[in-house]
N, C-alpha and C positions, 0 to 999 in steps of 0.2 A: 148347556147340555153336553155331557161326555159324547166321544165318539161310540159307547156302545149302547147309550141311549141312543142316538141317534139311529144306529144300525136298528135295535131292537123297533123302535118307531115306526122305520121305514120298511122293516118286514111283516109287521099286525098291517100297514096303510097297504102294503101289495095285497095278501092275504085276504082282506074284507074287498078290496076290490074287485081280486079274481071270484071272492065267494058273490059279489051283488051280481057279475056278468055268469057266471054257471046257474045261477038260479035255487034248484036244490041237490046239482050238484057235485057240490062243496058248500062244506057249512062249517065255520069257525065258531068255535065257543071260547071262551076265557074262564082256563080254569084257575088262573092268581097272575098276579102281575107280571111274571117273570115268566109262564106257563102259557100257550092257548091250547084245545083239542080240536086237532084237523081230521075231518070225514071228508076223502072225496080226492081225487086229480089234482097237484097241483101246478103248476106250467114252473118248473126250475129256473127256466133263460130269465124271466121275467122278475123271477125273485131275485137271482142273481145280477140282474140290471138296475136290482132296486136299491139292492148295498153296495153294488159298482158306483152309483150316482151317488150315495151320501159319504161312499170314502173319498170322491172326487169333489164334494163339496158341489153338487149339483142340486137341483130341487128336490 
């Protein structure tokens, strides 16, 4: 997997996780592969920790 798959991965995996902890919310939808539509608060540090860690080759 390229690096911007990987990035794109790692920000749908933050994404659906802040959307399971807010409840209803934030609510992610997919609208195409390349695409999701966000409703709702999202926590920026946390997204940005999340492709902090995949350009350092972290989990």
């Amino acid at each position: 997997m390229d690096m911007e798959a990987q990035i794109v991965a790692a920000l749908r995996t933050e994404l659906q996780r802040q959307a399971a902890d807010a409840g209803d919310a934030l609510r992610i939808a997919e609208a195409s592969s390349a695409r999701v539509r966000i409703e709702g608060s999202v926590d920026l540090e946390a997204l940005a920790m999340a492709v902090a860690g995949t350009v350092a080759g972290g989990p």
